[in-house]
PLY file of the C-alpha trace (Angstrom):
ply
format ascii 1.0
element vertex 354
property float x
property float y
property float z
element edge 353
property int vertex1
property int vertex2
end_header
-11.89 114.40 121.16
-14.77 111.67 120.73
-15.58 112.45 117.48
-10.82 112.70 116.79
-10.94 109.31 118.50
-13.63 107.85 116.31
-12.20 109.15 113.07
-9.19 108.04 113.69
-10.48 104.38 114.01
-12.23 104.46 110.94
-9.49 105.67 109.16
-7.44 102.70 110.88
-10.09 100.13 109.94
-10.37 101.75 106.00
-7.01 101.31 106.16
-6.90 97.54 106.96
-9.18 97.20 104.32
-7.49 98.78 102.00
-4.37 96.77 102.62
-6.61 93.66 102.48
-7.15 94.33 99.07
-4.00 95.51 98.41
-3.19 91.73 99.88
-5.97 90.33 96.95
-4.77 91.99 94.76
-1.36 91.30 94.59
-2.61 87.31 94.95
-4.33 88.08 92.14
-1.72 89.47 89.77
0.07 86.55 91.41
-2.09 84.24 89.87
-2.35 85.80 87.04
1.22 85.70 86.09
1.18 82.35 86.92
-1.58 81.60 84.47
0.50 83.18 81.36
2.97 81.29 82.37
1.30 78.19 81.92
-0.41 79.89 79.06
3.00 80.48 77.50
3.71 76.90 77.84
1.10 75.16 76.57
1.03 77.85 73.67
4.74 75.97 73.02
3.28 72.97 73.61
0.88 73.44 70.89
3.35 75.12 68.41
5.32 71.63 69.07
2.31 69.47 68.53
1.27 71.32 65.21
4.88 71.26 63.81
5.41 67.65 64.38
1.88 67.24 63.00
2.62 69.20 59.69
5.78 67.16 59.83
4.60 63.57 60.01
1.72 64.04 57.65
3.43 63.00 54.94
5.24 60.62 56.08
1.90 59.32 57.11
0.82 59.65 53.63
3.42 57.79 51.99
3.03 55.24 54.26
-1.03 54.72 53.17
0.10 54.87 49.80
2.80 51.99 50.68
0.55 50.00 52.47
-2.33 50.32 49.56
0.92 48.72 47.31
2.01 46.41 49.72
-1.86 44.97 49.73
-2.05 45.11 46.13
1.31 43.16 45.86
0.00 40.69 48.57
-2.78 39.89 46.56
-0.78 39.64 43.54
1.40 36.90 45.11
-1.71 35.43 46.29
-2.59 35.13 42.79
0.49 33.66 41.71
1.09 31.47 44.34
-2.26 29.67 43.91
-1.64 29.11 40.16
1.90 27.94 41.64
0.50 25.28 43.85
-2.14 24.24 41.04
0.69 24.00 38.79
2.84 22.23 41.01
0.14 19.53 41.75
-0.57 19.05 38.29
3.19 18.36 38.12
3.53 16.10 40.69
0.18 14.55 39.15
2.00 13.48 35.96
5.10 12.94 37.24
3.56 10.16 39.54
1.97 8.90 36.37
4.93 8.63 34.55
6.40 6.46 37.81
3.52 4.42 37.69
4.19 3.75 33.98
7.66 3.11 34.16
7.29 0.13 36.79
8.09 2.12 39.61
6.35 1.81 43.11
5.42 5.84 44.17
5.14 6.72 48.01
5.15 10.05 49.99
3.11 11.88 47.41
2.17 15.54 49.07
-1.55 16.10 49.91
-3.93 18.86 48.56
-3.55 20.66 51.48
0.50 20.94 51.27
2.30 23.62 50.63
4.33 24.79 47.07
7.39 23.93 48.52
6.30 20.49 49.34
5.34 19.80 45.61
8.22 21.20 44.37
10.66 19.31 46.97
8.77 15.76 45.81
8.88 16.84 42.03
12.21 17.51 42.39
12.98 13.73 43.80
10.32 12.25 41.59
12.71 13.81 38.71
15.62 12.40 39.72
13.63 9.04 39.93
12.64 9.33 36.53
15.67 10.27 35.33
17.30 6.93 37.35
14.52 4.88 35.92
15.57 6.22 32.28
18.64 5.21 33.00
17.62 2.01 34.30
15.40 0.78 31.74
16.98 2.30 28.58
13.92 0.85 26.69
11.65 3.21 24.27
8.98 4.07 26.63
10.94 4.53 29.87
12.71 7.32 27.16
9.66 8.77 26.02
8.18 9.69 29.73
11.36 11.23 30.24
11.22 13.26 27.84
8.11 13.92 28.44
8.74 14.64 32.13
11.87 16.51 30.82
9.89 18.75 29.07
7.26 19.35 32.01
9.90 20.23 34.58
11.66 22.56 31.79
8.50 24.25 31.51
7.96 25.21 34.87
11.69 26.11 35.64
13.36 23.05 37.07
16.86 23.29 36.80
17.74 19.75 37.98
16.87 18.61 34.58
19.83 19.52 33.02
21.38 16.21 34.82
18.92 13.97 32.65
20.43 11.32 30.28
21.56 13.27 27.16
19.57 11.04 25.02
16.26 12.08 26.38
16.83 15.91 24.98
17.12 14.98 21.59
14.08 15.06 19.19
11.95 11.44 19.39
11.14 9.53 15.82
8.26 8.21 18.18
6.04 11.56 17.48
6.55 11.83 14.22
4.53 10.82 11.50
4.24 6.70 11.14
6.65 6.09 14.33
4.60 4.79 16.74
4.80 1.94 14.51
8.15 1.93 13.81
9.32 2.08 17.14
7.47 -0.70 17.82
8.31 -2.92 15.17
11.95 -2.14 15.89
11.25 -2.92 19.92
9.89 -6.33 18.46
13.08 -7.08 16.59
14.73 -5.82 19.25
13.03 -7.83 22.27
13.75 -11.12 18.92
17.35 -10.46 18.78
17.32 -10.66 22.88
15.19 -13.65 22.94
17.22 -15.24 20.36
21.06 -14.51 22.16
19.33 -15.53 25.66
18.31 -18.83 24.05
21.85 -19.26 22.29
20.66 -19.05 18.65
21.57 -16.84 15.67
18.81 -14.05 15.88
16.91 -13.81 12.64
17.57 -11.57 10.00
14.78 -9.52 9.59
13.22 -5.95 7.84
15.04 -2.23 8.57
18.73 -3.22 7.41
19.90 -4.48 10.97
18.95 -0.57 12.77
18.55 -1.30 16.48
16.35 0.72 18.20
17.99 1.89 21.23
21.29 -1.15 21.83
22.08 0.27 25.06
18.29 -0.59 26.84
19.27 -4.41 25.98
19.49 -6.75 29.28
19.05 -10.63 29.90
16.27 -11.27 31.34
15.89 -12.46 34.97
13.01 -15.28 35.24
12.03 -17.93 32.76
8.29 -18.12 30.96
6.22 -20.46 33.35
4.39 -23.09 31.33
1.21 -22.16 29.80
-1.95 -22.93 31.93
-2.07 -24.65 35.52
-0.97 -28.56 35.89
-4.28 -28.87 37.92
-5.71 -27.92 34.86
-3.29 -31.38 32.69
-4.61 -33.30 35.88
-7.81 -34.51 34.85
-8.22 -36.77 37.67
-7.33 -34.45 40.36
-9.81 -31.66 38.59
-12.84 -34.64 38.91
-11.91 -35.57 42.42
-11.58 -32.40 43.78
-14.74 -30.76 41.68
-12.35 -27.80 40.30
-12.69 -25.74 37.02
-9.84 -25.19 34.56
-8.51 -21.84 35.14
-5.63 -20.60 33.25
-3.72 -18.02 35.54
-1.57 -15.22 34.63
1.75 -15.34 33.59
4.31 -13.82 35.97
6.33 -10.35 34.75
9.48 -11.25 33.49
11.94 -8.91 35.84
14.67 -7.03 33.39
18.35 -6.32 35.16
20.92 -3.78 34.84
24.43 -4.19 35.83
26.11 -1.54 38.14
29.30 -1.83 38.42
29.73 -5.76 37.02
26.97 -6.41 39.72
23.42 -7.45 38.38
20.05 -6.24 40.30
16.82 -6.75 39.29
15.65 -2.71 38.07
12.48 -2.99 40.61
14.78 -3.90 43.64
16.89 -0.76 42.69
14.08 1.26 41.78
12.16 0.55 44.95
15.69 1.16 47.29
16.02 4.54 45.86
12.60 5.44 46.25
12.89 4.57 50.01
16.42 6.43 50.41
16.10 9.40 48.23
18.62 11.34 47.33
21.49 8.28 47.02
22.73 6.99 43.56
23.20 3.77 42.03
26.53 3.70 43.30
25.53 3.72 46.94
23.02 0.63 46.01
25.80 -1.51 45.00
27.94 -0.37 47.76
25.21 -0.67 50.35
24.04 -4.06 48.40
27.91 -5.47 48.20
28.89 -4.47 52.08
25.81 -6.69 53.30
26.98 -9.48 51.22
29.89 -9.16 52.48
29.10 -9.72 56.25
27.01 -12.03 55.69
29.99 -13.95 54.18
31.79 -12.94 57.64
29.15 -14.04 59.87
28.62 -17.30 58.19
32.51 -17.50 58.17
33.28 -17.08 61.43
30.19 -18.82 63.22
30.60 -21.27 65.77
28.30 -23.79 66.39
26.92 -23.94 70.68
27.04 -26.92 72.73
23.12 -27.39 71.57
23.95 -27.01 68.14
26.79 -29.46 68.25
24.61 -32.06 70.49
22.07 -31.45 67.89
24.36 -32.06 64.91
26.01 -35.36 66.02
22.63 -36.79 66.66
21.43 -36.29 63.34
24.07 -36.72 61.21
26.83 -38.39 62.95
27.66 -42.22 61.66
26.55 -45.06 63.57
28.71 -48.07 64.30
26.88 -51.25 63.97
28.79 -54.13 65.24
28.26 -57.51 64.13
25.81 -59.89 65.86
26.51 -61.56 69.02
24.17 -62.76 71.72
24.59 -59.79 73.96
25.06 -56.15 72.54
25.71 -52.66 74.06
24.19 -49.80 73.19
25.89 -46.59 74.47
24.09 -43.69 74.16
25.59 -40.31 75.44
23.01 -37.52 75.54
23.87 -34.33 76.45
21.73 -31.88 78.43
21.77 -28.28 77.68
19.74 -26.81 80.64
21.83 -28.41 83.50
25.11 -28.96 81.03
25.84 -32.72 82.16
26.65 -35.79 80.87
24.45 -39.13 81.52
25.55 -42.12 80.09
22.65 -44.53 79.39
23.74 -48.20 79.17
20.96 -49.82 77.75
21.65 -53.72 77.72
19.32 -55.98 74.47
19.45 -59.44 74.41
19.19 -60.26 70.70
18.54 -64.06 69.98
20.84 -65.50 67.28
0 1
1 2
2 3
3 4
4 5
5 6
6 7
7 8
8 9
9 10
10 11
11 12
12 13
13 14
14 15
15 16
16 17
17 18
18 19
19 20
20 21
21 22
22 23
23 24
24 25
25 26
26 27
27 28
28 29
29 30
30 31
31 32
32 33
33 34
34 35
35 36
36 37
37 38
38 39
39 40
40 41
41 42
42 43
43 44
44 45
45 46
46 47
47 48
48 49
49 50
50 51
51 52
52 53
53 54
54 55
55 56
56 57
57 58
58 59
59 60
60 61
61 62
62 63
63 64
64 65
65 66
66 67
67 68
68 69
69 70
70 71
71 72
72 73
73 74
74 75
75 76
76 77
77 78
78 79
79 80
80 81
81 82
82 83
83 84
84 85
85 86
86 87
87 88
88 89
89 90
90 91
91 92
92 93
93 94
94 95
95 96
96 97
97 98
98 99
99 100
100 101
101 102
102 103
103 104
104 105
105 106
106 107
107 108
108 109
109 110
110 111
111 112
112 113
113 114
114 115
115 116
116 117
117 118
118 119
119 120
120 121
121 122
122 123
123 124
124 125
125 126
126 127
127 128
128 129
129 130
130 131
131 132
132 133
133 134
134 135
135 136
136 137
137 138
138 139
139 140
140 141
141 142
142 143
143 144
144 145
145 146
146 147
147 148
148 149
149 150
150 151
151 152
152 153
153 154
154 155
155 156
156 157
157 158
158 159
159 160
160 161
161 162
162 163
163 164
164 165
165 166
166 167
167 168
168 169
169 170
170 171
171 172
172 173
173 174
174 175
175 176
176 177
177 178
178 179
179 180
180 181
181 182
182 183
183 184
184 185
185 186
186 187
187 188
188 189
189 190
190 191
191 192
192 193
193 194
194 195
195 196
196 197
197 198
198 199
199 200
200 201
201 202
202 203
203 204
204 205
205 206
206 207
207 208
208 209
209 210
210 211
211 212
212 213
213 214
214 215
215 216
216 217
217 218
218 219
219 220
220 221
221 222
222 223
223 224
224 225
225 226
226 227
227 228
228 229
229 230
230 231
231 232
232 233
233 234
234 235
235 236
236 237
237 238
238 239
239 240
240 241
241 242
242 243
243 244
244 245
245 246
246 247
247 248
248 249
249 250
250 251
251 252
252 253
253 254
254 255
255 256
256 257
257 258
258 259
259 260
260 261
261 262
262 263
263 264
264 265
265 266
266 267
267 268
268 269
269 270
270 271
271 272
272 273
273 274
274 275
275 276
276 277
277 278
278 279
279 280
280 281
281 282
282 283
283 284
284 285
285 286
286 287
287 288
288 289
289 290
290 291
291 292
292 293
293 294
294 295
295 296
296 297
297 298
298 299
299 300
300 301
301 302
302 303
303 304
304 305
305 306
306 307
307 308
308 309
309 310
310 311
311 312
312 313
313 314
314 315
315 316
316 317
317 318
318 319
319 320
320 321
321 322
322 323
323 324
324 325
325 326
326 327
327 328
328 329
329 330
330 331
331 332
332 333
333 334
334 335
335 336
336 337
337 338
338 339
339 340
340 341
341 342
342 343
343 344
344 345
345 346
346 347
347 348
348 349
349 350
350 351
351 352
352 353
């Protein structure tokens, strides 16, 4: 029964060990269906990952090759827009020059450091200033820097040129063989005939049949010649007293005018308002020039004088009454006082002997 008893137990204990690894086991498979699970899913995971891989790896591609263009191009407009700016400065270079030349004061000129668009903005106002000027001047070498400026901006594809004076498109006598000299020998009869109708006289008749060298660029002038030399220079007496030397000085510019609109303005005036308000025309000069005139006519009109002024006005030009003589005389003096506004009558009694 002992030895029953005892198998018995160790065929219970076996058998708890058995089912304890029955227990393991079964975690185990657990497990490992858990792991294929996973395994499964990251498999997919993968497969996604590689597809969209062996998708995008073109597009990848063509975007390297786009981006090699897109540098290529960049550099290529770097290119360009360097010789752009170089171009544009020498532009703005000559144009300034052919300001200068022309008479005409030149301000806001762009730096080196500015941009293209900044050179192009100012050589597109400095165009329209030459081409104003032109038209200001009308005289043969105002003309030939605009069309020398006309053919600078054409070159570099300005199309605000195309509003330039017709007569600076044509083809110039001035560059062809011999007419440097003939456009300046017809300027001299020219500037003659103008001298000679200013002064009232019949202009003499002279070489080249009567041909006028641009008519339209003819205007009176503004200013009269000063006499030669200084009259310090006539005063011989003054020059030993006051140890000077004889100095001759220069003559002052005779201004030209040009009429807008039966108004006459001196052409530096107008040439120096337009280059301080770009952008507006000869027409808003007179208009501007004519409305200030005009109320300065109204003030002046309508101003009335103050109690100071008037005080002021009787004292020094009012008439005084001067009675005839008599052995005692009155003097009445009313002076008026403009800080405390009253009235103090001064009786000042003189005994005059006969």
């Amino acid at each position: 029964m002992e030895g029953l008893a005892r198998s018995l137990r160790e065929a219970k204990a076996e058998n708890k060990r058995l089912q304890a690894e029955l227990d393991k086991g079964s975690e185990a498979k657990a497990e490992i269906d858990r792991l294929t699970a996973e395994l499964a899913k990251e498999r997919g995971h993968s497969t996604a990952l590689t597809d969209y891989y062996n998708m995008t790896e073109p597009q990848m591609e063509a975007l390297r090759q786009e981006l090699g263009r897109v540098e290529v191009k960049a550099q290529r407009l770097a290119r360009e827009a360097a010789r752009t700016v170089e171009s544009a400065k020498t532009s703005c270079r000559t144009l300034r020059l052919a300001l200068k030349d022309m008479g005409a004061k030149v301000h806001g000129v762009p730096g080196e450091n500015a941009s293209a668009l900044e050179f192009c903005d100012w050589n597109q106002e400095a165009g329209c200033a030459v081409s104003d000027c032109a038209t200001a001047y009308g005289d043969c070498c105002a003309r030939v820097s605009a069309a020398f400026a006309l053919g600078l901006l054409q070159q570099h594809g300005c199309e605000h040129v195309a509003q330039f004076p017709e007569f600076a498109k044509g083809d110039w006598e001035f560059w062809q063989k011999d007419g440097r000299s003939a456009a300046k020998a017809r300027l001299l009869e020219q500037l003659a005939k103008t001298e000679a109708a200013d002064q009232g006289e019949e202009p003499v008749g002279g070489g080249g049949g009567g041909a006028e060298d641009h008519p339209e660029g003819r205007c009176r002038k503004l200013c009269v010649r000063p006499p030669f030399g200084d009259w310090r220079s006539r005063n011989e007496k003054f020059i030993a007293a006051k140890n000077l030397p004889k100095v001759r000085y220069l003559l002052r510019p005779v201004y030209r005018e040009m009429t807008i609109n039966g108004h006459n303005y001196k052409v530096v005036n107008v040439a120096n308002w337009m280059q301080t308000h770009p952008g507006r025309t000869l027409e808003d000069y007179d208009r501007v020039h004519v409305a200030r005139l005009e109320s300065m006519a109204r003030f002046w009109r309508n101003h009335r004088r103050t109690d100071r002024q008037e005080a002021i006005a009787q004292r020094r030009y009012a008439l005084s009454v001067v009675s005839p003589p008599s052995p005692l005389r009155y003097t009445i003096s009313v002076v008026m006082m403009n800080q405390v506004r009253q009235i103090t009558l001064l009786v000042v009694v003189l005994w005059a002997k006969m």
